[in-house]
PDB file with one MODEL, atoms N, CA, C and O in Angstrom:
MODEL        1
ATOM      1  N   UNK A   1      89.286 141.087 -50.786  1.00  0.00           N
ATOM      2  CA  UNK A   1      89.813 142.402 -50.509  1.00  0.00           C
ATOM      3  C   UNK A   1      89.080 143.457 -51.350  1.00  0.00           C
ATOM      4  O   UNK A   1      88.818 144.540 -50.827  1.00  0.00           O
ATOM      5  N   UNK A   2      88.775 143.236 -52.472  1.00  0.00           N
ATOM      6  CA  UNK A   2      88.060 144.100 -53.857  1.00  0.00           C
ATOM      7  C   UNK A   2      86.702 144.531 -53.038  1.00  0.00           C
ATOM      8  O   UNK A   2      86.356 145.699 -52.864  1.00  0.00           O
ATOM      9  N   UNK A   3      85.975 143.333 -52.553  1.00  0.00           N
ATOM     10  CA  UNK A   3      84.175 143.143 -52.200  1.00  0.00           C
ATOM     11  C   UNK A   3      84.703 144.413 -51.249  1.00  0.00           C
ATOM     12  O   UNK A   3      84.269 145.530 -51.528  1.00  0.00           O
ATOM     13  N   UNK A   4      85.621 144.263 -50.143  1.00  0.00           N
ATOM     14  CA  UNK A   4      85.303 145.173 -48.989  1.00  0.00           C
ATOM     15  C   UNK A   4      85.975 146.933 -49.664  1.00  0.00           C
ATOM     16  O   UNK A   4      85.763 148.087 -49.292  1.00  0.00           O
ATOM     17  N   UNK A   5      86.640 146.466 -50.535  1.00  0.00           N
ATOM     18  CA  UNK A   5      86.908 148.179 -51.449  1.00  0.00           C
ATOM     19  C   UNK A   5      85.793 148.646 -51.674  1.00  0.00           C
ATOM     20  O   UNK A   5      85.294 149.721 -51.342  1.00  0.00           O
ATOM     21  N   UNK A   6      85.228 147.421 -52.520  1.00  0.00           N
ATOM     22  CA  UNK A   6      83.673 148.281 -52.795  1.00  0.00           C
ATOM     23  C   UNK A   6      82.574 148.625 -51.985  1.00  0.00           C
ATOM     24  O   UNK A   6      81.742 149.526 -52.096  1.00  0.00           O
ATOM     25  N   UNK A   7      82.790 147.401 -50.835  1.00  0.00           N
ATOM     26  CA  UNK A   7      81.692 148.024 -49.166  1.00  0.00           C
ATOM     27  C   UNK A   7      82.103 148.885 -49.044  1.00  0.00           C
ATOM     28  O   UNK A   7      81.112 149.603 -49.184  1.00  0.00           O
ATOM     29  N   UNK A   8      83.085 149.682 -48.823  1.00  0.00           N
ATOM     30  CA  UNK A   8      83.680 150.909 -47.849  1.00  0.00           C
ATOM     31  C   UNK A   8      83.543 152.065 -49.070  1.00  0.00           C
ATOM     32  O   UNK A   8      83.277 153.146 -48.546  1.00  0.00           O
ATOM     33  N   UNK A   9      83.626 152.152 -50.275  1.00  0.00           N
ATOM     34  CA  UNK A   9      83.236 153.087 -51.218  1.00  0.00           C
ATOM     35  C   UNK A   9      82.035 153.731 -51.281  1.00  0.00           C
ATOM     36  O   UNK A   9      81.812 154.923 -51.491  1.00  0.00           O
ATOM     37  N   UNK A  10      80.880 152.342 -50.971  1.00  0.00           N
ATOM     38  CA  UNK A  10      79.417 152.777 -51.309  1.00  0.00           C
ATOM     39  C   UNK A  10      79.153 153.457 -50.081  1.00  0.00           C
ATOM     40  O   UNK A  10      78.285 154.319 -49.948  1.00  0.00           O
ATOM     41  N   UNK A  11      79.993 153.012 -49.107  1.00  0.00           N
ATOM     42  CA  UNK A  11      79.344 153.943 -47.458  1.00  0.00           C
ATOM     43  C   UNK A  11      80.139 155.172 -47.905  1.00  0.00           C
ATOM     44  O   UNK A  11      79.872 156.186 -47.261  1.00  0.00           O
ATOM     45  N   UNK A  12      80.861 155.275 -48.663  1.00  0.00           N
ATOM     46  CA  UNK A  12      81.704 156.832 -48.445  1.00  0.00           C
ATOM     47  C   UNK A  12      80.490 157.249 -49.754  1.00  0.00           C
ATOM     48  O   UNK A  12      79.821 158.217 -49.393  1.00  0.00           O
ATOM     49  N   UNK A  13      80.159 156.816 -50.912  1.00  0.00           N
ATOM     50  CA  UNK A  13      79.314 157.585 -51.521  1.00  0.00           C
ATOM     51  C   UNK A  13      78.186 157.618 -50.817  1.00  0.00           C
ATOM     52  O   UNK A  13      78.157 158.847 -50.746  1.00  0.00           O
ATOM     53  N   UNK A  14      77.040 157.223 -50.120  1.00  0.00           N
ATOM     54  CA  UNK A  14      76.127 157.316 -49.277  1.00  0.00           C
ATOM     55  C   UNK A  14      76.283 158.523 -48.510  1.00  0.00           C
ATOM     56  O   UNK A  14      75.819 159.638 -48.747  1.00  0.00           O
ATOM     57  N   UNK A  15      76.974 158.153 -47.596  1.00  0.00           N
ATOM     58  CA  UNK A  15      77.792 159.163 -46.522  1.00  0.00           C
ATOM     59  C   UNK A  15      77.764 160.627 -46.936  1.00  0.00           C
ATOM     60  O   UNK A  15      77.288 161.404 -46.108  1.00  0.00           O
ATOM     61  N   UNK A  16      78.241 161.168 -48.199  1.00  0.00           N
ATOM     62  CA  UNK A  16      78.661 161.919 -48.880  1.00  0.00           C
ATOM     63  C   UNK A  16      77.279 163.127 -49.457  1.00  0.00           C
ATOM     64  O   UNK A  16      77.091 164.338 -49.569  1.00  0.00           O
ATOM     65  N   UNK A  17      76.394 161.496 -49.750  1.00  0.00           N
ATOM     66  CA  UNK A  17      75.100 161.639 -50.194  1.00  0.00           C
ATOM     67  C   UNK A  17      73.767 163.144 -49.291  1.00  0.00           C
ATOM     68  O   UNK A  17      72.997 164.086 -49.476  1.00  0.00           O
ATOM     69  N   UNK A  18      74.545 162.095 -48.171  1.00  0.00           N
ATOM     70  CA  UNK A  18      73.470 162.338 -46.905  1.00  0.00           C
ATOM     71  C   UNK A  18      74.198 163.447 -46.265  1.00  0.00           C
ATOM     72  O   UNK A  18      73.625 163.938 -45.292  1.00  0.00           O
ATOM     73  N   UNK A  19      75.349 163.955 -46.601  1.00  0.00           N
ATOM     74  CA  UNK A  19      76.172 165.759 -46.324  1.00  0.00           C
ATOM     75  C   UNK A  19      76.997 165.058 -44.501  1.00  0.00           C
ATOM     76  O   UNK A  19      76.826 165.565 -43.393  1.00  0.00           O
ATOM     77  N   UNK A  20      77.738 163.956 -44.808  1.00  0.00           N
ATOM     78  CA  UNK A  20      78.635 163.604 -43.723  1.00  0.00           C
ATOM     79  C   UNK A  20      79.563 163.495 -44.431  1.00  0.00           C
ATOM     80  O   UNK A  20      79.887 162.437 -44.970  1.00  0.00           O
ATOM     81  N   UNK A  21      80.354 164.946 -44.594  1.00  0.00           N
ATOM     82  CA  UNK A  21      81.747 164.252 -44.843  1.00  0.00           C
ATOM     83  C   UNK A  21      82.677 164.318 -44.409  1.00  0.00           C
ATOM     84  O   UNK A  21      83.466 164.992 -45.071  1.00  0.00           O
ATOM     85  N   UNK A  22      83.255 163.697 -43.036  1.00  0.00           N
ATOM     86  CA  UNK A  22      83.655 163.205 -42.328  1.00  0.00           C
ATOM     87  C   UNK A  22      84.036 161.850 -42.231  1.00  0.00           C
ATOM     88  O   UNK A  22      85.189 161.420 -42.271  1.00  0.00           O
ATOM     89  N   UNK A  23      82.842 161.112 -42.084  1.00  0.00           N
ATOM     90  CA  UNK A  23      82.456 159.623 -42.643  1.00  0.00           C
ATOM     91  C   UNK A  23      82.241 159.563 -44.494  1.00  0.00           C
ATOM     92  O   UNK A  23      81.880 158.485 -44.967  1.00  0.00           O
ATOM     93  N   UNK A  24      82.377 160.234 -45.029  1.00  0.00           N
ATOM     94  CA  UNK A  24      82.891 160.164 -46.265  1.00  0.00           C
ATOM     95  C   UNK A  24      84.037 160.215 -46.707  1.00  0.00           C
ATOM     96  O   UNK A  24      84.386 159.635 -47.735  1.00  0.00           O
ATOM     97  N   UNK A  25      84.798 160.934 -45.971  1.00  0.00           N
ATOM     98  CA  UNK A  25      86.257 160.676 -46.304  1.00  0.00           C
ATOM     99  C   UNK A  25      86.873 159.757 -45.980  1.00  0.00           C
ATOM    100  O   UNK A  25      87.464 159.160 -46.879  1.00  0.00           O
ATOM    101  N   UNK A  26      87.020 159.168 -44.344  1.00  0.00           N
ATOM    102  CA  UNK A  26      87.041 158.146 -43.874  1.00  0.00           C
ATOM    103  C   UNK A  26      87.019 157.053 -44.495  1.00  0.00           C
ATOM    104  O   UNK A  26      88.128 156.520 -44.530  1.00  0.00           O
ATOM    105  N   UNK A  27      85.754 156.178 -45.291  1.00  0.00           N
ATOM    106  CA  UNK A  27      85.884 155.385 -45.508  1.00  0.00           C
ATOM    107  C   UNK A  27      85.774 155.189 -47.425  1.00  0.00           C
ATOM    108  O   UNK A  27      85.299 154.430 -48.270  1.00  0.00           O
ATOM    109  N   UNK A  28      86.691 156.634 -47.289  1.00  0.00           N
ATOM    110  CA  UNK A  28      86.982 156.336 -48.767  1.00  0.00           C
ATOM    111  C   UNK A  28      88.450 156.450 -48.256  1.00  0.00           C
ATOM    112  O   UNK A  28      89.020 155.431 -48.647  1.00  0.00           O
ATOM    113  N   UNK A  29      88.917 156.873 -47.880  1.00  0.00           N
ATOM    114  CA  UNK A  29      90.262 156.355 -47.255  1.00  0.00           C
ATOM    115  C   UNK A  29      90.418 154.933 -46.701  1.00  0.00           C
ATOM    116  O   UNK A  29      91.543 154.500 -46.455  1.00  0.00           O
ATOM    117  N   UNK A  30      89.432 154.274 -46.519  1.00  0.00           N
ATOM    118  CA  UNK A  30      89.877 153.041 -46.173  1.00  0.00           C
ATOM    119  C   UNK A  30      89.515 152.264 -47.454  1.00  0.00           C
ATOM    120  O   UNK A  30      90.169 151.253 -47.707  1.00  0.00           O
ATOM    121  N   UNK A  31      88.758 152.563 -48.090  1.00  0.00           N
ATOM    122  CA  UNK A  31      88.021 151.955 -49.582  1.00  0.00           C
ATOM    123  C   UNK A  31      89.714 152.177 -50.517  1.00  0.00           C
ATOM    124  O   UNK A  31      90.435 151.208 -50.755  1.00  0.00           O
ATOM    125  N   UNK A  32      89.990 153.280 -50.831  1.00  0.00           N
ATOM    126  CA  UNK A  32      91.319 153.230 -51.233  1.00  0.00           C
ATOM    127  C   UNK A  32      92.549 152.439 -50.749  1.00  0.00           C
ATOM    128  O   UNK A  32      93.400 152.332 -51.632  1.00  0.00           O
ATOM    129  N   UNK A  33      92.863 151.861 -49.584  1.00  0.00           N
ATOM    130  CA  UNK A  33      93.902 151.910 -49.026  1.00  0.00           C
ATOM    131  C   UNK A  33      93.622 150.332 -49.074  1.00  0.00           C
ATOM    132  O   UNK A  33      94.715 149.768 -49.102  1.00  0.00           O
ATOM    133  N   UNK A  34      92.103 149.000 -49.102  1.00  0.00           N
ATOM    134  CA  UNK A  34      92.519 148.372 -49.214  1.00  0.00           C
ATOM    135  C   UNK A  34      92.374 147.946 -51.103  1.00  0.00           C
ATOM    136  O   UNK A  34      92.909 146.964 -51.618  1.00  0.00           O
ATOM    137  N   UNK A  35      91.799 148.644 -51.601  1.00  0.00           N
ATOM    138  CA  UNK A  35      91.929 148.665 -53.234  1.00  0.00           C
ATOM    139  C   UNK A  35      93.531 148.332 -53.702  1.00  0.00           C
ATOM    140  O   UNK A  35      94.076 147.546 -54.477  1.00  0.00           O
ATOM    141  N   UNK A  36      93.927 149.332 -52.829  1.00  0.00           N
ATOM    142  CA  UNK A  36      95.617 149.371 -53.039  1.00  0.00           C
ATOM    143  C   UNK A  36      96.339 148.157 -52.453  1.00  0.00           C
ATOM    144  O   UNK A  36      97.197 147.653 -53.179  1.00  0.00           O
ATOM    145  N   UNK A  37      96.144 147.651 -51.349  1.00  0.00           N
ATOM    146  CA  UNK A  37      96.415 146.928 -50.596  1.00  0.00           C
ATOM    147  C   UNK A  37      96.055 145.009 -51.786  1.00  0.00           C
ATOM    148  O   UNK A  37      96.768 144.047 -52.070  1.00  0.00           O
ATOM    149  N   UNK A  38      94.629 145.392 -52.073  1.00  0.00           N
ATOM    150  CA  UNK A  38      94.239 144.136 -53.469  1.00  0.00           C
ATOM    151  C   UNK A  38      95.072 143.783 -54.359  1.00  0.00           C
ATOM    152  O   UNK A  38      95.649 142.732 -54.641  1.00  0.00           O
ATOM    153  N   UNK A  39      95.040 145.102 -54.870  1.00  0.00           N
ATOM    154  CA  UNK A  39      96.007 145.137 -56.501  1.00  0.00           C
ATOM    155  C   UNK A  39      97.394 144.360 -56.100  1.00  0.00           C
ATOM    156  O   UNK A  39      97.838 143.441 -56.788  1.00  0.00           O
ATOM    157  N   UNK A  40      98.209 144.973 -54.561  1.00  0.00           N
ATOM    158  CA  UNK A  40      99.806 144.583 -54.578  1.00  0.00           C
ATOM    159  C   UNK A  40      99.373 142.828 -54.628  1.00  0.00           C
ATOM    160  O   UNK A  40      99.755 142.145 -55.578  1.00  0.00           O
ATOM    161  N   UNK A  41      98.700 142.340 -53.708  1.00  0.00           N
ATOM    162  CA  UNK A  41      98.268 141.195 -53.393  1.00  0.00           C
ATOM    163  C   UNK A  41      97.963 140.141 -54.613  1.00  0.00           C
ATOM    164  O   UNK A  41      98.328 138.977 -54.781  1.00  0.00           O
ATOM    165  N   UNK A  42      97.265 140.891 -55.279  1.00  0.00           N
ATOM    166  CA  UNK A  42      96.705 140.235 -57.057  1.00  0.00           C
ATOM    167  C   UNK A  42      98.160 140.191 -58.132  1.00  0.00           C
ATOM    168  O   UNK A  42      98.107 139.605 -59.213  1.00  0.00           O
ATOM    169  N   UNK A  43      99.303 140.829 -57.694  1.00  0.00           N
ATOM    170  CA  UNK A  43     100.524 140.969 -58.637  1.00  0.00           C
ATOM    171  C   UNK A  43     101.093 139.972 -58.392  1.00  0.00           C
ATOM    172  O   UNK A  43     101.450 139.094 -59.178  1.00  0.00           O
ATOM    173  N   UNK A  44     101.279 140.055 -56.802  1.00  0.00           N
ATOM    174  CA  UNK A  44     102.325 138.967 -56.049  1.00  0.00           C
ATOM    175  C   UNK A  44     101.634 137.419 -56.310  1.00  0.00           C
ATOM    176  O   UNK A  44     102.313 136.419 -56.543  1.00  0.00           O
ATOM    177  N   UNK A  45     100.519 137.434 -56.243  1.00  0.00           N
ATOM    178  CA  UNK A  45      99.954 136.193 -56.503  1.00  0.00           C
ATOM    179  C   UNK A  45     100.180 135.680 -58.021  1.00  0.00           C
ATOM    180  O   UNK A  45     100.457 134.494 -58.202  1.00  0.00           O
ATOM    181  N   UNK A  46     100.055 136.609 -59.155  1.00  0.00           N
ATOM    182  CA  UNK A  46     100.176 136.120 -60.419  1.00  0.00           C
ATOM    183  C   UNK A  46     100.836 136.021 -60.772  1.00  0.00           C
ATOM    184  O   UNK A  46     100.863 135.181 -61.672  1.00  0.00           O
ATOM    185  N   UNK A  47     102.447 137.004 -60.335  1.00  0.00           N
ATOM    186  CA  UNK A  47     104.102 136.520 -60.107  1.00  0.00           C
ATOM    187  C   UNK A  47     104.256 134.916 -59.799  1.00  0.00           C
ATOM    188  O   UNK A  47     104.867 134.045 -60.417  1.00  0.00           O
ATOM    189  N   UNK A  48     103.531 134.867 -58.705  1.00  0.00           N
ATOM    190  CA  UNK A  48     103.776 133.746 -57.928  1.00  0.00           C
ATOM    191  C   UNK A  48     103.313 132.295 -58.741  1.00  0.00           C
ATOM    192  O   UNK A  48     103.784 131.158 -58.798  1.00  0.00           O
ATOM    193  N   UNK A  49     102.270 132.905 -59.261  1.00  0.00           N
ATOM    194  CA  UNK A  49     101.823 131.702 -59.624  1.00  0.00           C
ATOM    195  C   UNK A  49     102.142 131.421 -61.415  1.00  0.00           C
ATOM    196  O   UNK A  49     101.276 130.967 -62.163  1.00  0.00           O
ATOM    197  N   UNK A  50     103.388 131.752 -61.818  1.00  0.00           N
ATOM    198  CA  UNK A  50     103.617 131.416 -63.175  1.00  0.00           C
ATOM    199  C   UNK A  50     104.870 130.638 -63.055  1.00  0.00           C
ATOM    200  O   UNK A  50     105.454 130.280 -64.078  1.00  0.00           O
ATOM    201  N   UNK A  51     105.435 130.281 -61.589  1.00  0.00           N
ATOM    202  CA  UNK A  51     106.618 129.766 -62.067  1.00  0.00           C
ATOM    203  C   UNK A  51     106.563 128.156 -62.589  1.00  0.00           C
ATOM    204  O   UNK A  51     105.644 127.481 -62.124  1.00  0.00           O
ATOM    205  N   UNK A  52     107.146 127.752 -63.175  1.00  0.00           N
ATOM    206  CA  UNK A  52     107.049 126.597 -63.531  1.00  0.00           C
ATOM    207  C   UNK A  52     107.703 125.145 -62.119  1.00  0.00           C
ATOM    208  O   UNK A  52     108.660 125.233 -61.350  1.00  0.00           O
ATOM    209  N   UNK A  53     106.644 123.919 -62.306  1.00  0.00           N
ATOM    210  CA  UNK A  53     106.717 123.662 -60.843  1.00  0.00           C
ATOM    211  C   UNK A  53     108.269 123.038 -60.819  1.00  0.00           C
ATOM    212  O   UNK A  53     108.944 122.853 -61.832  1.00  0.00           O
ATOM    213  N   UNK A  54     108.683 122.758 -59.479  1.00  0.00           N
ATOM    214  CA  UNK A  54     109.664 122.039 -59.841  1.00  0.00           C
ATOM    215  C   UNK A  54     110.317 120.784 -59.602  1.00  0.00           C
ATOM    216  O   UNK A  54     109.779 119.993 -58.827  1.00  0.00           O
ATOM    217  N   UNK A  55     111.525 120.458 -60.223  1.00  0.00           N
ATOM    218  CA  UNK A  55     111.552 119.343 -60.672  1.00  0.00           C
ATOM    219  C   UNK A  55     111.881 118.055 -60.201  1.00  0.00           C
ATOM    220  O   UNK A  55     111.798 117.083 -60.952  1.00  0.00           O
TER     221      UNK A  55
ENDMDL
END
């Protein structure tokens, strides 16, 4: 989920680069949204994964 935050960032800085910003906002809106989308995913997983197994 992180790798494609950071694909969709570098096209929005590129994008941005090259005076489209349109497609710069875009896919920094999607670069954000799955960044955000990572992090909840990376909590729930490390929640998840401390319980002790059982018995």
């Amino acid at each position: 989920m992180f790798h494609w935050a950071a694909v969709f960032l570098i096209i929005a800085i590129v994008a941005a680069v090259l005076g489209l910003g349109g497609l710069a906002g875009t896919a920094s809106s999607i670069a954000w949204t799955l960044f955000v989308i990572g992090l909840i995913l990376a909590v729930i997983f490390a929640l998840l994964g401390r319980r002790s197994p059982p018995l």
